[in-house]
N, CA, C and O atoms as a GROMACS GRO file, in nm:
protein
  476
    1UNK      N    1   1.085   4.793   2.519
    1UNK     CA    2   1.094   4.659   2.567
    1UNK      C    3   0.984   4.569   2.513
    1UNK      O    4   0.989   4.447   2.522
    2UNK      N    5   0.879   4.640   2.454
    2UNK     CA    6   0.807   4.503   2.379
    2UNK      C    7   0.813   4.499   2.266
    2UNK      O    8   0.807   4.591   2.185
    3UNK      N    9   0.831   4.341   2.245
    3UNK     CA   10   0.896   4.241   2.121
    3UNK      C   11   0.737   4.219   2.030
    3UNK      O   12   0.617   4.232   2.058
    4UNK      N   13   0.799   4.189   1.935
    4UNK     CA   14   0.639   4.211   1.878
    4UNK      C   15   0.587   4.043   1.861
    4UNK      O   16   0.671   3.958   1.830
    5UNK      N   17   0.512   4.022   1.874
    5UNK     CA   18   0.431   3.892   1.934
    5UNK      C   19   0.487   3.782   1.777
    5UNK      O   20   0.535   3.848   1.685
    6UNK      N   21   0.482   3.696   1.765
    6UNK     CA   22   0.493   3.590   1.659
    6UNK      C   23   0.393   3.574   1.634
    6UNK      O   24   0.297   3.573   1.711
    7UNK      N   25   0.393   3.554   1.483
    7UNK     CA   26   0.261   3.504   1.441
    7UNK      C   27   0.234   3.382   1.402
    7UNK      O   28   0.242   3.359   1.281
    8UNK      N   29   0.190   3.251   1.511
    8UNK     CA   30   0.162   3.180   1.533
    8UNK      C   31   0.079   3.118   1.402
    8UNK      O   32   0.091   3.010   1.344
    9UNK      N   33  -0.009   3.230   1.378
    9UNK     CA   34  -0.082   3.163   1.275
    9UNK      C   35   0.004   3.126   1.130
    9UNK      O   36  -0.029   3.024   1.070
   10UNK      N   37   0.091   3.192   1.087
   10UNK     CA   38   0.251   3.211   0.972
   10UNK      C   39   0.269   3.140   1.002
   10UNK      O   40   0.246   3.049   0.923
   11UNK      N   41   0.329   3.093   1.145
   11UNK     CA   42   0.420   3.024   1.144
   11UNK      C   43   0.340   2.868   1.108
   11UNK      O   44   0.381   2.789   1.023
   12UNK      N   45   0.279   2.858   1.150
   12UNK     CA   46   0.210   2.720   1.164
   12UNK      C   47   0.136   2.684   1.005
   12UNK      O   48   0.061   2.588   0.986
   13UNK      N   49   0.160   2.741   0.943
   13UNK     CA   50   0.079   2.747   0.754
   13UNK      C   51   0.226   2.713   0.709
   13UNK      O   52   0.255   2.630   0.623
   14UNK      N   53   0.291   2.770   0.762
   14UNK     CA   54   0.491   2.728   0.662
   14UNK      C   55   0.521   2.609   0.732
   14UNK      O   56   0.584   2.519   0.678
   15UNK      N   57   0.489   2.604   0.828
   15UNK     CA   58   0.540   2.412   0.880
   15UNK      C   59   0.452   2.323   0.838
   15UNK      O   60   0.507   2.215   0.819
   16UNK      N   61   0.323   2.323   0.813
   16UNK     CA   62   0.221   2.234   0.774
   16UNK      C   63   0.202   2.239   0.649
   16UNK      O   64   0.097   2.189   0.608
   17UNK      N   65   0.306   2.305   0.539
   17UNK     CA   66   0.264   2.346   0.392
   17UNK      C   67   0.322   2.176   0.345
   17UNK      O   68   0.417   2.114   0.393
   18UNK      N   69   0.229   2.136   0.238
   18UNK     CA   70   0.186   2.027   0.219
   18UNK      C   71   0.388   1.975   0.107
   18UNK      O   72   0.422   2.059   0.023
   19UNK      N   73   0.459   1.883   0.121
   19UNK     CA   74   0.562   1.833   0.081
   19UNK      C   75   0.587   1.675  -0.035
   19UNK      O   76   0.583   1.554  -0.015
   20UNK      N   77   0.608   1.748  -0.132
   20UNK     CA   78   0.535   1.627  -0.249
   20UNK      C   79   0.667   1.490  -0.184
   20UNK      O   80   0.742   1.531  -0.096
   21UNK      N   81   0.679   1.392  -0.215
   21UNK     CA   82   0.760   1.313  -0.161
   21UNK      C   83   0.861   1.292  -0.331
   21UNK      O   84   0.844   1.328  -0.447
   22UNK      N   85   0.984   1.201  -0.242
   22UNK     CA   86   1.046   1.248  -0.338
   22UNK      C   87   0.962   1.075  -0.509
   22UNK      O   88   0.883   0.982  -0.497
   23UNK      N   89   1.032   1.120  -0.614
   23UNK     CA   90   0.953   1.008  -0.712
   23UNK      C   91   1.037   0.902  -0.713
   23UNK      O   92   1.029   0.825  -0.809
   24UNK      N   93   1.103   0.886  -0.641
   24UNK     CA   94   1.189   0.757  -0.628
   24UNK      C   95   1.100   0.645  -0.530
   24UNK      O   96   1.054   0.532  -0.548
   25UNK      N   97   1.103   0.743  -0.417
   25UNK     CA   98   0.972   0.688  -0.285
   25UNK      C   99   0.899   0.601  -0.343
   25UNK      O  100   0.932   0.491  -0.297
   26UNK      N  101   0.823   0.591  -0.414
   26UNK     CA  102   0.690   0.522  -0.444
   26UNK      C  103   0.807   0.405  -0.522
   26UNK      O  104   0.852   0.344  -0.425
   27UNK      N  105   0.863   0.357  -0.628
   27UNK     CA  106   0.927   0.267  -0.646
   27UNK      C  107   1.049   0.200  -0.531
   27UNK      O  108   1.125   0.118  -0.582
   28UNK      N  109   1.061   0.217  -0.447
   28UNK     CA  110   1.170   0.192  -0.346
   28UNK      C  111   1.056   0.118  -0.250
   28UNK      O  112   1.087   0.029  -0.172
   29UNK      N  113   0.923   0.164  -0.266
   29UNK     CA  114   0.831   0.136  -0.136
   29UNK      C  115   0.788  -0.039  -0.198
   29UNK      O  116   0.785  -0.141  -0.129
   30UNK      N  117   0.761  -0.028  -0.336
   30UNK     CA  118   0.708  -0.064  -0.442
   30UNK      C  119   0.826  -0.223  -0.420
   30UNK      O  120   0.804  -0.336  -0.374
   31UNK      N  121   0.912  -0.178  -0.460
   31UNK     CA  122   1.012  -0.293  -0.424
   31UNK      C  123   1.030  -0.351  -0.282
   31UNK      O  124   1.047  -0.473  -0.275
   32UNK      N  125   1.029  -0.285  -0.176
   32UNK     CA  126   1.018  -0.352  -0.082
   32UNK      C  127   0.911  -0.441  -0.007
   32UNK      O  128   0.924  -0.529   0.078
   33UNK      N  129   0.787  -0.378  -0.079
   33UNK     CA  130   0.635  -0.413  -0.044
   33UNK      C  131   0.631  -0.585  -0.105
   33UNK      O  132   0.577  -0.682  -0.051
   34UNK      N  133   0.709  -0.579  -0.237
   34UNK     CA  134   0.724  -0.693  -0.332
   34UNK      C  135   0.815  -0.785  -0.280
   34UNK      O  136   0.772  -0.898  -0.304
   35UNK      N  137   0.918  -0.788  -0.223
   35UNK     CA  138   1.021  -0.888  -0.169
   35UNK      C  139   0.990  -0.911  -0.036
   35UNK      O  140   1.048  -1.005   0.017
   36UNK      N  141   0.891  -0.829   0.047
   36UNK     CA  142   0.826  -0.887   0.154
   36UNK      C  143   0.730  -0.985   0.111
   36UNK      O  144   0.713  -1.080   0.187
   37UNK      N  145   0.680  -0.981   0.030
   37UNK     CA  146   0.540  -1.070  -0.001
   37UNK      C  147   0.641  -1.140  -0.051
   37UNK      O  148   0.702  -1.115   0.052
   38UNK      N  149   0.714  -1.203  -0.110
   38UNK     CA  150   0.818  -1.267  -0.219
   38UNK      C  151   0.846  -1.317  -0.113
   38UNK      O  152   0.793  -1.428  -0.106
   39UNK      N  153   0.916  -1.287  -0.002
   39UNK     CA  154   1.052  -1.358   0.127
   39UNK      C  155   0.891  -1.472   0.226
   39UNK      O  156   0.899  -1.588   0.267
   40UNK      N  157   0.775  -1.382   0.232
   40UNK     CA  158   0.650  -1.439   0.301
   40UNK      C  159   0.576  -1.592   0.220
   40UNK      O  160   0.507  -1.684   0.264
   41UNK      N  161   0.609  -1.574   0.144
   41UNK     CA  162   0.556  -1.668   0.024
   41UNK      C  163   0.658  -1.799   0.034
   41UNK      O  164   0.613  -1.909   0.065
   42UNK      N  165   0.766  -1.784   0.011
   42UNK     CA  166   0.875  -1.884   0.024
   42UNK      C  167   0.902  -1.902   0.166
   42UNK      O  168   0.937  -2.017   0.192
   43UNK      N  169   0.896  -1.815   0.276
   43UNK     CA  170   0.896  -1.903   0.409
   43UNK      C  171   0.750  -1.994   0.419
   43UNK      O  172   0.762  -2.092   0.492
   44UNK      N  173   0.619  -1.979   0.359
   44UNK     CA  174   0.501  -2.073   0.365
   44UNK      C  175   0.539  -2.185   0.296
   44UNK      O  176   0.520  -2.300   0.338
   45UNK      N  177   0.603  -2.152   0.172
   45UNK     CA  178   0.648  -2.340   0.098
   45UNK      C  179   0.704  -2.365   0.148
   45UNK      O  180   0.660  -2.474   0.186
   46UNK      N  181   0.838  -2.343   0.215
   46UNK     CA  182   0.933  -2.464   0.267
   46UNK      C  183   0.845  -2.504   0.438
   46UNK      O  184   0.894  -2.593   0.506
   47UNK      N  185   0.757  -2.451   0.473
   47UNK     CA  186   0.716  -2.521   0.588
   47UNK      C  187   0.579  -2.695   0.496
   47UNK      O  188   0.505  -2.695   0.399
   48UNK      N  189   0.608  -2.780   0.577
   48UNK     CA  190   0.535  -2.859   0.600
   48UNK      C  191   0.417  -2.957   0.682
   48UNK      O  192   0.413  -2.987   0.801
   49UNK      N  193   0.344  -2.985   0.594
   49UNK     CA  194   0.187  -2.972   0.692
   49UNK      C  195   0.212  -3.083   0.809
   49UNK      O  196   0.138  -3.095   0.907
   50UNK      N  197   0.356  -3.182   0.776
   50UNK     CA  198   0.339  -3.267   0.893
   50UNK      C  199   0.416  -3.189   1.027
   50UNK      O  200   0.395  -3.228   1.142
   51UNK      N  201   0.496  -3.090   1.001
   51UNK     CA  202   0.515  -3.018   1.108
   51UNK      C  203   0.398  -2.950   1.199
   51UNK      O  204   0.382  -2.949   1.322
   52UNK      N  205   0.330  -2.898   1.104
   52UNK     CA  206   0.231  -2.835   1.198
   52UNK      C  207   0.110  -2.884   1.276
   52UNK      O  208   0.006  -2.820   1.286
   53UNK      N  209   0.136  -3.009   1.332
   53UNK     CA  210   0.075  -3.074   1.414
   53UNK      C  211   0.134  -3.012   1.574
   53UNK      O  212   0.053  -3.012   1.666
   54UNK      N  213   0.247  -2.972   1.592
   54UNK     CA  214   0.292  -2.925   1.680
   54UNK      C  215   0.244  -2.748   1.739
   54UNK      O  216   0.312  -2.664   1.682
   55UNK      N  217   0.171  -2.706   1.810
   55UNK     CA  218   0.110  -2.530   1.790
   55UNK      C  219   0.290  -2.499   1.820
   55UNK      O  220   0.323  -2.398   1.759
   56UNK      N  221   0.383  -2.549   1.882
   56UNK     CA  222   0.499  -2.454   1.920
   56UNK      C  223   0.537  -2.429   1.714
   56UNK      O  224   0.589  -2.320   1.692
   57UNK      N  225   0.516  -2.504   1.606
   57UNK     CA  226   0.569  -2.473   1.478
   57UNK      C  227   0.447  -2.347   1.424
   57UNK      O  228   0.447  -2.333   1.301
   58UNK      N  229   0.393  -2.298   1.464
   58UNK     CA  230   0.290  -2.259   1.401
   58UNK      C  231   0.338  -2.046   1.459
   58UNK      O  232   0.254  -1.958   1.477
   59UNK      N  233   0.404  -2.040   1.464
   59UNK     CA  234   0.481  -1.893   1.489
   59UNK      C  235   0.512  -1.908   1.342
   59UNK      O  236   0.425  -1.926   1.256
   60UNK      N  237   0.665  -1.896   1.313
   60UNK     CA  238   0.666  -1.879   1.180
   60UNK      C  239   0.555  -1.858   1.110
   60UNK      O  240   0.505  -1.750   1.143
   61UNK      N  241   0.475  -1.932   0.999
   61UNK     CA  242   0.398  -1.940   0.940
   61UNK      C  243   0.309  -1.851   0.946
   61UNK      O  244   0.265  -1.781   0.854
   62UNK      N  245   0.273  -1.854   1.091
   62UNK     CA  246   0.143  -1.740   1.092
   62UNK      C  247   0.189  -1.589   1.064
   62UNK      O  248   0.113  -1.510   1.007
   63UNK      N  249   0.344  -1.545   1.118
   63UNK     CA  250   0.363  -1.450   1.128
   63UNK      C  251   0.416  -1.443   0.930
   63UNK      O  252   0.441  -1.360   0.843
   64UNK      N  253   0.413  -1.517   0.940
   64UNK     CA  254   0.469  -1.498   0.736
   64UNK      C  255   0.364  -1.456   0.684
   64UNK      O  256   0.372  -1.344   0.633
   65UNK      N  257   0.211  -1.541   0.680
   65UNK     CA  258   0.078  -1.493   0.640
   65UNK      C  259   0.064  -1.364   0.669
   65UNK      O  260   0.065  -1.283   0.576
   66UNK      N  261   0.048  -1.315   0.811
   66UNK     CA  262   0.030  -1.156   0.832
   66UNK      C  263   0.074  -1.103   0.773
   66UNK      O  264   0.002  -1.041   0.694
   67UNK      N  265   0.254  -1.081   0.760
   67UNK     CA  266   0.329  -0.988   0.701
   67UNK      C  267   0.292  -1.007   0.593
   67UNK      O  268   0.230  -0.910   0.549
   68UNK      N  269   0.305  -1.135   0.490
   68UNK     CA  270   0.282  -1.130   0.388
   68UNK      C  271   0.150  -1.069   0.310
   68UNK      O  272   0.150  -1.026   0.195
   69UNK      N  273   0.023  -1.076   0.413
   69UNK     CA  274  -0.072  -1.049   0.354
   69UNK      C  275  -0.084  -0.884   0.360
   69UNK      O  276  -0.103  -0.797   0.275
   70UNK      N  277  -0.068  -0.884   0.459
   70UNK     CA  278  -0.056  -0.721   0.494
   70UNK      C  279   0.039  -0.661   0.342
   70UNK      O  280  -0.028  -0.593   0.265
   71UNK      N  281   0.154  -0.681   0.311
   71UNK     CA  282   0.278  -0.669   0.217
   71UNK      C  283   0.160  -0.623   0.100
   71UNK      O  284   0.116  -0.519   0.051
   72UNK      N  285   0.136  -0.790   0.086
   72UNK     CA  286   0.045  -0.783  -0.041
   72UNK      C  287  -0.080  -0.694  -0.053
   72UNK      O  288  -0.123  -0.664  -0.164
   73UNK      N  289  -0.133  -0.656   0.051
   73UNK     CA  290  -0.248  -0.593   0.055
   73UNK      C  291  -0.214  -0.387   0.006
   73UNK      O  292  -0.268  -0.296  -0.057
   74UNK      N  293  -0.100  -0.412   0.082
   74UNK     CA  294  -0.044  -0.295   0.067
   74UNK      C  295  -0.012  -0.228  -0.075
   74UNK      O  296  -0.044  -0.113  -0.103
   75UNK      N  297   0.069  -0.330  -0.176
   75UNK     CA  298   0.160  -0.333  -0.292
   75UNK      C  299  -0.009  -0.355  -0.392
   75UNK      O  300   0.000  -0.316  -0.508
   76UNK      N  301  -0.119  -0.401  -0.358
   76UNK     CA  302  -0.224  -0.358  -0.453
   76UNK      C  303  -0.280  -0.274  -0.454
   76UNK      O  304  -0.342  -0.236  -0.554
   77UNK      N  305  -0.277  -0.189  -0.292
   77UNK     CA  306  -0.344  -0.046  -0.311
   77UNK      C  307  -0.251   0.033  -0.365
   77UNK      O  308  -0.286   0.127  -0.436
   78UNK      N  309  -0.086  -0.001  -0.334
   78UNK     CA  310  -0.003   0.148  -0.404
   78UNK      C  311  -0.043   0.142  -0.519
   78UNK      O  312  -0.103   0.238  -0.568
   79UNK      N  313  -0.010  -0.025  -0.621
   79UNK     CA  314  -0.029   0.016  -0.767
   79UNK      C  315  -0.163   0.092  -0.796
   79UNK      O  316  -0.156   0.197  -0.860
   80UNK      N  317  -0.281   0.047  -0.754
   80UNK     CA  318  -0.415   0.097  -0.804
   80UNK      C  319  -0.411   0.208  -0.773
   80UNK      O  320  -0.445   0.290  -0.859
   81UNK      N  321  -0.371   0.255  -0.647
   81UNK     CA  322  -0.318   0.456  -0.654
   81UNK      C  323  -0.237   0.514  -0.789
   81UNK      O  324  -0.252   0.619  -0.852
   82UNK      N  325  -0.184   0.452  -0.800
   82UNK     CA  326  -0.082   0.508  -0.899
   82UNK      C  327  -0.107   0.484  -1.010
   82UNK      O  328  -0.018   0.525  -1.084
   83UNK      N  329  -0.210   0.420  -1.076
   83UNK     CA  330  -0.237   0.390  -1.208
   83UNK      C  331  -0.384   0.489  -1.203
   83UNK      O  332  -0.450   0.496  -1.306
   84UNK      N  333  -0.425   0.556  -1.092
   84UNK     CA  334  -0.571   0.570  -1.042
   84UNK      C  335  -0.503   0.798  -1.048
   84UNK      O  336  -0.549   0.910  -1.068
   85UNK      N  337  -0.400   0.743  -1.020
   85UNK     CA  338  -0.309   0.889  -1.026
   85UNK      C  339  -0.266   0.928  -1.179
   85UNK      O  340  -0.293   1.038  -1.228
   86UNK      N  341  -0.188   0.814  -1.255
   86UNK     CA  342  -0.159   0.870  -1.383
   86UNK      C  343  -0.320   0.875  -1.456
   86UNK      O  344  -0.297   0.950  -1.550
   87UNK      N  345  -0.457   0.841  -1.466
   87UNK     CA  346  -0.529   0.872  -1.574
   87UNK      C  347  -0.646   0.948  -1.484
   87UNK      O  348  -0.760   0.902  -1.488
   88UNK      N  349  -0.621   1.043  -1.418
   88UNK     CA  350  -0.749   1.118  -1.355
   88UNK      C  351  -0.844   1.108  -1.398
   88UNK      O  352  -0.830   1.087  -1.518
   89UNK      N  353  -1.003   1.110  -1.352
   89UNK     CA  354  -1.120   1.068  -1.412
   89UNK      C  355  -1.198   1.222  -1.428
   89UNK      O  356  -1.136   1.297  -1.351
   90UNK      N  357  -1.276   1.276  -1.477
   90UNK     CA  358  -1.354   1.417  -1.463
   90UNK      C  359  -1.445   1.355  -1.390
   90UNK      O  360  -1.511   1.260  -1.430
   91UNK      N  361  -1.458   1.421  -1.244
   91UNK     CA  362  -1.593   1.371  -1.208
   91UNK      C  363  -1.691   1.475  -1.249
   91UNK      O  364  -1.668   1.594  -1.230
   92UNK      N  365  -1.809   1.426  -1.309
   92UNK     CA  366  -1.880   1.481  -1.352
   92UNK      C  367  -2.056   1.444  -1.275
   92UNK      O  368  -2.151   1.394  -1.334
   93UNK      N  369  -2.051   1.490  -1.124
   93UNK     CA  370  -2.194   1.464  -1.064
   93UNK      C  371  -2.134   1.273  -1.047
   93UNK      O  372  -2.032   1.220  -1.093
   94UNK      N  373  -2.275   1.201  -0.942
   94UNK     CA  374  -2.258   1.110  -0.917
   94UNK      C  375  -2.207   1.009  -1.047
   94UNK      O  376  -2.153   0.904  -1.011
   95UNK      N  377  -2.217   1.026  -1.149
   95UNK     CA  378  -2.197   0.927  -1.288
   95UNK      C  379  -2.045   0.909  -1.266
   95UNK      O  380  -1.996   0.796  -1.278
   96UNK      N  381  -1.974   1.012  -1.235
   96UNK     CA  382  -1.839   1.085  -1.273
   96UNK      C  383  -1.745   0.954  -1.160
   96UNK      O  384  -1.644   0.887  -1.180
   97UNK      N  385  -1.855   0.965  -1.023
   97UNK     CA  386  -1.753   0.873  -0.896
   97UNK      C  387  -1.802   0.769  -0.942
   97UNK      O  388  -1.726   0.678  -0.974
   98UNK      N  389  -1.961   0.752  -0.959
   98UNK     CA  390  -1.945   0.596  -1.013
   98UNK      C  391  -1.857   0.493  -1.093
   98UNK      O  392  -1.847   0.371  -1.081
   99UNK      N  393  -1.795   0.587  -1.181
   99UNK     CA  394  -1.717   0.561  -1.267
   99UNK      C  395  -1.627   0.499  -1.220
   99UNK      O  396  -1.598   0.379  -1.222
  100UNK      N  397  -1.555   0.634  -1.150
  100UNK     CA  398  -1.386   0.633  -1.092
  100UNK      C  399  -1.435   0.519  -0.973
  100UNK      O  400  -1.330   0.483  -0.919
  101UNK      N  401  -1.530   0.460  -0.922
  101UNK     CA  402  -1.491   0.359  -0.806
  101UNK      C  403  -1.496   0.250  -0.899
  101UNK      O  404  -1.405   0.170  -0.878
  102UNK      N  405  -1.551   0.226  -0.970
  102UNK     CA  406  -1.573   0.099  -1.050
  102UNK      C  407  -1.432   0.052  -1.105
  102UNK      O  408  -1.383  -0.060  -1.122
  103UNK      N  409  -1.371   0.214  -1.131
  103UNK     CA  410  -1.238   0.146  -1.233
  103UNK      C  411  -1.130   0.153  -1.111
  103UNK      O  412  -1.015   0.113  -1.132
  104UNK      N  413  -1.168   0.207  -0.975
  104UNK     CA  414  -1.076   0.143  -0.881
  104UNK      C  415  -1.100   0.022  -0.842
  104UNK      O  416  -0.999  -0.041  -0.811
  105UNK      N  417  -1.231  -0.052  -0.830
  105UNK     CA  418  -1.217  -0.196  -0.832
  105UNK      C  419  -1.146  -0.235  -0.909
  105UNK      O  420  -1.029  -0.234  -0.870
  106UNK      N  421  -1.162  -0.274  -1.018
  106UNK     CA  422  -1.107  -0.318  -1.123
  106UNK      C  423  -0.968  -0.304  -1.109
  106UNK      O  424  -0.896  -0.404  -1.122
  107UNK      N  425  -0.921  -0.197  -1.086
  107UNK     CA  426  -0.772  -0.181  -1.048
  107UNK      C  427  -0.743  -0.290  -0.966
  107UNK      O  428  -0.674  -0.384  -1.006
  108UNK      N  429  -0.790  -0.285  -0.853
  108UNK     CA  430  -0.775  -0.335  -0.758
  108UNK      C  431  -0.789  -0.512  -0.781
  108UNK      O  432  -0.687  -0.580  -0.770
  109UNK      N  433  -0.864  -0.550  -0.800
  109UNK     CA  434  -0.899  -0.682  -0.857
  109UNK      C  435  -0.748  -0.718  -0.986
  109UNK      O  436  -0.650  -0.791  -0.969
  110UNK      N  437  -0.774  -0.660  -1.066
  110UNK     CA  438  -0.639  -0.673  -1.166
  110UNK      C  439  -0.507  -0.709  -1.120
  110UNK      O  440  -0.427  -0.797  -1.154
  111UNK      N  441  -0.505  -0.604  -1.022
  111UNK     CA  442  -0.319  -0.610  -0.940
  111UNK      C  443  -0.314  -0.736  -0.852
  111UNK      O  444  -0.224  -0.819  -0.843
  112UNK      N  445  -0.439  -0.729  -0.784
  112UNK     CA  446  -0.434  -0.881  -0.687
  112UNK      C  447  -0.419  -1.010  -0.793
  112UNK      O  448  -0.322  -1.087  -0.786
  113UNK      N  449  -0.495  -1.021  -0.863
  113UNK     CA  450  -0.446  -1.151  -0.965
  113UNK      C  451  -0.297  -1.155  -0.992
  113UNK      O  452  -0.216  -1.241  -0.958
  114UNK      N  453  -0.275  -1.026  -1.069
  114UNK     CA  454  -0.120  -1.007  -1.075
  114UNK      C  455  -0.042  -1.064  -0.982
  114UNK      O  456   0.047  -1.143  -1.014
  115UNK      N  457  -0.066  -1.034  -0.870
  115UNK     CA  458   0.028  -1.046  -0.758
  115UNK      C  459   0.034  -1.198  -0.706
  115UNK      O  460   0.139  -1.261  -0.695
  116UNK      N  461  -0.155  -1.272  -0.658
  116UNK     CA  462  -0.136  -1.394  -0.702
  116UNK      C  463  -0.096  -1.500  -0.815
  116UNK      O  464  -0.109  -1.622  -0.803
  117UNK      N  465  -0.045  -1.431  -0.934
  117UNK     CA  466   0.038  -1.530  -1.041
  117UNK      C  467  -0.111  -1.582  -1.071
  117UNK      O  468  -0.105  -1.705  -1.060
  118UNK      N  469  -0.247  -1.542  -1.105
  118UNK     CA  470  -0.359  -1.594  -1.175
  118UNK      C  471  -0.376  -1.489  -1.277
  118UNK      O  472  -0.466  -1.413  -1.240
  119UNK      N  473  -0.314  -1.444  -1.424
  119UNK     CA  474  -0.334  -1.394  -1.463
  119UNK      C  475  -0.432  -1.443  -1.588
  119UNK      O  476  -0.476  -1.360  -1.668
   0.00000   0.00000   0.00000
């Protein structure tokens, strides 16, 4: 009559084993991150500044900025991941991260211009 115990510890290493996502994911995210900031951008132009003398007009707008900024904030860290992913850096001692953070600024700085149309 005794069952032999589970091994909790197995089991729990095969459910938590790490799952690459699929490579479509990151362009699907990529596009949607982009037509949110795109749909956020064009609800801010068609509002006008003589409307917003009223606080009841000031929903819209604000909630466009958030999303939008958030969108945008988002769609510059994926690219700089992913450009930060295709050319791995050797870290080599502190020189090695100095490096790799510098050229993630730069990433980072690059894509935001991009994204604001200041190229």
């Amino acid at each position: 009559m005794t069952e032999a115990a589970p091994n909790f510890e197995g089991l729990l290493r095969e459910a938590l084993t790490p799952v690459e996502p699929p490579a479509h994911l990151a362009e699907r995210l990529e596009d949607t991150l982009t037509s949110i900031t795109e749909m956020a951008a064009d609800e801010l132009e068609g509002w006008e500044l003589s409307a917003m003398r009223d606080p009841r007009n000031w929903v819209r707008p604000a909630a466009a900025l958030v999303v939008g900024g958030t969108a945008g904030a988002a769609l510059v860290l994926l690219r700089a991941r992913r450009r930060a992913q295709a050319s791995p850096a050797v870290l080599g001692g502190l020189g090695g991260v100095r490096e790799s953070a510098e050229r993630a600024v730069q990433d980072i700085g690059r894509e935001t211009r991009k994204l604001l149309g200041e190229r």
